[in-house]
C-alpha positions in Angstrom: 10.5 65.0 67.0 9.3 64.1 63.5 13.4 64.0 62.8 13.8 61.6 65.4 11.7 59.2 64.3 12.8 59.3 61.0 16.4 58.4 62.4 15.0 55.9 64.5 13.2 54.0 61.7 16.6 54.1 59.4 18.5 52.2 62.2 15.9 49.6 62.4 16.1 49.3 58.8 19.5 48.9 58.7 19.5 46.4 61.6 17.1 44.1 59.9 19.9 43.9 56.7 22.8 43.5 58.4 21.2 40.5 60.9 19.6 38.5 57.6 21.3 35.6 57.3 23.9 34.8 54.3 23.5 31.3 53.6 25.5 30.2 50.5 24.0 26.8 47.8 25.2 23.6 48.6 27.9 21.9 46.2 25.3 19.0 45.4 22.6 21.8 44.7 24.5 23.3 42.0 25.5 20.2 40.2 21.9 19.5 40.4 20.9 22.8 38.8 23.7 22.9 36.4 22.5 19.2 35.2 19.0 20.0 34.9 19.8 23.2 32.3 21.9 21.3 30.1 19.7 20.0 27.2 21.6 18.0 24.8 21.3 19.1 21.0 22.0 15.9 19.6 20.8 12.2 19.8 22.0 10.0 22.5 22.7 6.3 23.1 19.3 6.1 24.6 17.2 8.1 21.8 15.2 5.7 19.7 17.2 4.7 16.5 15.5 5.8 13.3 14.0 3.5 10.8 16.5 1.9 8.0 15.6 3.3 4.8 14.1 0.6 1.7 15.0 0.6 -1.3 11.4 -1.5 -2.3 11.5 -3.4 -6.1 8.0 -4.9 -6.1 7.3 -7.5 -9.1 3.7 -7.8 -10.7 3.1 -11.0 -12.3 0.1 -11.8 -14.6 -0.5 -15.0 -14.8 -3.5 -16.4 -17.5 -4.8 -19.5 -16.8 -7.7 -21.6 -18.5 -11.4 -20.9 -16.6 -12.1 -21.7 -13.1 -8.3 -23.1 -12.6 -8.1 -21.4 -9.7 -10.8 -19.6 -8.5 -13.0 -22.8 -8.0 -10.3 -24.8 -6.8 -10.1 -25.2 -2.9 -7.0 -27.3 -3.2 -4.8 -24.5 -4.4 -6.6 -22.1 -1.6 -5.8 -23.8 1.2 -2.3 -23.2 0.6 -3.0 -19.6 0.8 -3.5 -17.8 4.8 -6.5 -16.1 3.8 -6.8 -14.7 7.5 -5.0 -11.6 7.3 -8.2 -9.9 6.3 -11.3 -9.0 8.3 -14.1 -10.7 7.5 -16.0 -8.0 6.4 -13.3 -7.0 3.8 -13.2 -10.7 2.9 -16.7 -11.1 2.0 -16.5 -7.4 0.4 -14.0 -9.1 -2.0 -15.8 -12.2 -2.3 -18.6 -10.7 -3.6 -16.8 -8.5 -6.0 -15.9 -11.3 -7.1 -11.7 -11.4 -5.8 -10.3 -13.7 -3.4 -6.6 -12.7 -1.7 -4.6 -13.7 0.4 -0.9 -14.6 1.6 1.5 -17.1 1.2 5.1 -18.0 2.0 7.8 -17.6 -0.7 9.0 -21.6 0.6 5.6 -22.4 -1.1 6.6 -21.0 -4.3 7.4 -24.4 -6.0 3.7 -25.8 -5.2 2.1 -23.0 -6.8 5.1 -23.4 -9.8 3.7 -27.0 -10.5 -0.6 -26.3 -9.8 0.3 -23.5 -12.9 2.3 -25.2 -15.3 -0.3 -28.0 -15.6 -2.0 -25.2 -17.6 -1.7 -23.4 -20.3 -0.1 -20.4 -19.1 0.7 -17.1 -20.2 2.5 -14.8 -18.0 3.5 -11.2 -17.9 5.8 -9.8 -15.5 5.4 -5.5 -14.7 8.2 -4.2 -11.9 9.2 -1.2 -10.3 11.5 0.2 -7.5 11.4 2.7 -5.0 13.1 4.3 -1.9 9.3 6.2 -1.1 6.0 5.1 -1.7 5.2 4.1 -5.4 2.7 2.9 -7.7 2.3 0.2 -11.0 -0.7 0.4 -13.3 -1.1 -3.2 -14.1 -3.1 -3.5 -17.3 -5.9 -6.4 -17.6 -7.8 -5.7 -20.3 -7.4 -3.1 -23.1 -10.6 -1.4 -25.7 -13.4 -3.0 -24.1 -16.5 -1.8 -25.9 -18.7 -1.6 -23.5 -18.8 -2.8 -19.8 -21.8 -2.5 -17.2 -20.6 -3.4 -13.6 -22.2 -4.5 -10.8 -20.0 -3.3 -8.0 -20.7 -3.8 -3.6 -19.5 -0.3 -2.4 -17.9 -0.4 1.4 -20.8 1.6 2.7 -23.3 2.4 -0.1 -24.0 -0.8 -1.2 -24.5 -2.3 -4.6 -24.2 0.5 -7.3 -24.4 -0.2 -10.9 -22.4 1.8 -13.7 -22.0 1.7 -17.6 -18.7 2.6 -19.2 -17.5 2.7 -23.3 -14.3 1.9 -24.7 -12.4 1.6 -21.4 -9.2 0.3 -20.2 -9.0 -1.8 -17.6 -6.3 -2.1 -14.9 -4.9 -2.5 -11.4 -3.2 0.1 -9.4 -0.9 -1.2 -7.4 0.3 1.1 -4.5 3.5 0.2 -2.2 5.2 1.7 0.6 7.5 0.2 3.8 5.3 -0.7 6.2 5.7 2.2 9.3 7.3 0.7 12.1 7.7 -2.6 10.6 10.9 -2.7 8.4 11.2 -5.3 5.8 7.4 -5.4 5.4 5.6 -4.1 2.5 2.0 -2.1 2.7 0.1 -3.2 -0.6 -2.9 -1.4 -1.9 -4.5 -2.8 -4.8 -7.3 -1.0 -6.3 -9.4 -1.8 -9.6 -9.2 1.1 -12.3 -11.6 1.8 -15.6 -10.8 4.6 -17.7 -13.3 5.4 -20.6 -12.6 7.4 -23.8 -15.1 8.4 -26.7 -14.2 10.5 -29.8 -16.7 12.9 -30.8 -16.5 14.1 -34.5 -16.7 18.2 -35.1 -16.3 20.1 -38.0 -13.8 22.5 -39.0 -14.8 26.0 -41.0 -14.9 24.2 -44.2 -17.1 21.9 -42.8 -15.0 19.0 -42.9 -14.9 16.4 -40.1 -12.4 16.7 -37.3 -12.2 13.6 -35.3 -11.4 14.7 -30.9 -10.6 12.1 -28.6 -12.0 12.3 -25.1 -10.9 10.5 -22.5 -13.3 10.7 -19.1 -11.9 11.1 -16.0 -10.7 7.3 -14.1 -12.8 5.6 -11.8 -11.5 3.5 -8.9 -13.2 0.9 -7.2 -12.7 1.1 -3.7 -12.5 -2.5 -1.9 -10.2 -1.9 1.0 -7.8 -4.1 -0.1 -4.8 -3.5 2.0 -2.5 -5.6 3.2 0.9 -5.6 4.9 3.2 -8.2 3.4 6.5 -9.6 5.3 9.6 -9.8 3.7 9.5 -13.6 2.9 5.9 -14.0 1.6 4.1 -13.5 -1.6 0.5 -11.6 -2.3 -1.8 -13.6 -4.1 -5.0 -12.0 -5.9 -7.9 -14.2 -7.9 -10.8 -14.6 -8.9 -13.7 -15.9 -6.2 -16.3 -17.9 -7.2 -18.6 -15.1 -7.4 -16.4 -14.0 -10.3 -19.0 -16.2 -12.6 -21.7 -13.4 -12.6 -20.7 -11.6 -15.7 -21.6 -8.2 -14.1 -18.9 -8.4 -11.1 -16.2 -6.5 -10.7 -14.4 -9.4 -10.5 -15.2 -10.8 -13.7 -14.7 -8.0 -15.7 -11.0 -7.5 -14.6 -10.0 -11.0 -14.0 -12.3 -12.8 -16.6 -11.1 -12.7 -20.4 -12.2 -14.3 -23.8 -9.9 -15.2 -26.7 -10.5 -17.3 -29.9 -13.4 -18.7 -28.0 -11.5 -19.7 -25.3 -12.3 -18.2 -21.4 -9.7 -17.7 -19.2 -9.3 -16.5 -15.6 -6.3 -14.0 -14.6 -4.5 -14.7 -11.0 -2.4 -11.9 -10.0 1.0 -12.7 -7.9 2.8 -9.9 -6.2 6.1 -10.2 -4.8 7.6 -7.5 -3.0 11.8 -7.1 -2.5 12.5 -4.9 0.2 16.4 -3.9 0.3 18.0 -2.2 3.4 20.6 0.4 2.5 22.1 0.1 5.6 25.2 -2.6 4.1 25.1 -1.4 0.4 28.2 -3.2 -0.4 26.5 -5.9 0.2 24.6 -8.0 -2.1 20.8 -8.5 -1.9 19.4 -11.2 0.1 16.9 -12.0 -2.2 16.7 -13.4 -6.3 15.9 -10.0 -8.3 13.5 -12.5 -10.3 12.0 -15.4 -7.7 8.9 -15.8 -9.3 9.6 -17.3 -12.6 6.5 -19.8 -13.7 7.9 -21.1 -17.4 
């Protein structure tokens, strides 16, 4: 009996296999499979293109000019878009005693004339660079002694003492992400301090040492993006008069008697490497004052 059953079951079995039905894909259903399993390896017309690469010359100019030339002169400021900035940077500035803003490299020639109504010294510090890069621009050199007065983004006013420093601007600059043929600009102010300490060798005779203290930056948040066909242009504010700004100290200077305020004009030259037979665009020197 038990066999019976046993035989029974196997024909049921193999009646259930043999009536299941055999239904074959569709043409359209393999295309459709085969299309979604192919994954390209490269970039297609429909892939966003990648950024040109910059070849970036920036040129510092430092320009000397006699007190208050510019820096209490409204005139010449107007001519400068002062509105890229927050306002809370912009009165951080102000009362450091800086003024910045932008203006458009058309406008040179106005600027050209306001300047060489004065007595003017310039200085001109460039580099170049495919990445992002940096100039030390130097203000003021051997300073004795310097107390500063200086409006922190967050901590407020914070006063510090430094001997025989060095004064300068860094000057970081990059392509601006996204935005090729702008420049990204950091300016930050820089005091580096040295003392020499005198030791004594075995013999007990004196051995001069030089020590020079770590830098300090001054963070103001000064960072602007600047096109292609504008100019940077960083003064003194009026706030520059207190003798214990930040301002002051790097863009105030005294010689044979004489005061004189320092206006710094930064002009960037972005170069795309994209046609390199062909030549550049733009003067390798645009910003000649005398």
């Amino acid at each position: 009996m038990k066999r019976l059953l046993v035989m029974l079951l196997a024909g049921c079995l193999a009646g259930c296999v043999e009536d299941a039905p055999t239904t074959q894909p569709a043409s359209s259903d393999i295309a459709q499979a085969q299309q979604m399993s192919i994954h390209p390896m490269f970039a297609t017309e429909h892939d966003p293109k990648p950024e040109p690469r910059l070849l970036i010359g920036m040129y510092v100019y430092k320009l000397r000019v006699p007190l208050r030339t510019v820096s209490h002169d409204e005139i010449f400021w107007k001519h400068v878009d002062e509105q890229n900035l927050d306002i809370g940077t912009h009165d951080l500035l102000w009362a450091n005693g800086f003024r910045v803003g932008t203006a458009p490299r058309e406008d040179w020639d106005y600027f050209k004339k306001v300047l060489q109504k004065q007595r003017l010294v310039s200085q001109l510090t460039g580099a170049s660079s495919v990445d992002a890069s940096q100039i030390d621009m130097p203000l003021q050199q051997n300073v004795p002694e310097e107390f500063v007065a200086y409006f922190h983004p967050t901590k407020g006013l914070i006063g510090q003492i430094y001997d025989q420093c060095d004064v300068s601007m860094l000057i970081n600059f990059q392509s601006t992400p996204r935005s090729p043929g702008d420049v990204r600009i950091t300016a930050t102010p820089k005091f580096l301090s040295q003392r020499t300490a005198i030791g004594y060798t075995a013999l007990n005779q004196p051995l001069p040492q030089l020590y020079v203290r770590p830098e300090y930056l001054f963070d103001l948040k000064l960072q602007l993006d600047v096109p292609l066909d504008h100019f940077l242009i960083i003064g003194p504010s009026t706030d520059a008069d207190h003798v214990s700004s930040l301002g002051h100290k790097l863009l105030y200077q005294q010689i044979d008697g004489q005061e004189f305020e320092t206006v710094l004009v930064i002009a960037p030259q972005p170069f795309r490497f994209e046609q390199p037979t062909t030549a550049p665009s733009t003067q390798s020197n645009p910003f000649v004052v005398n």
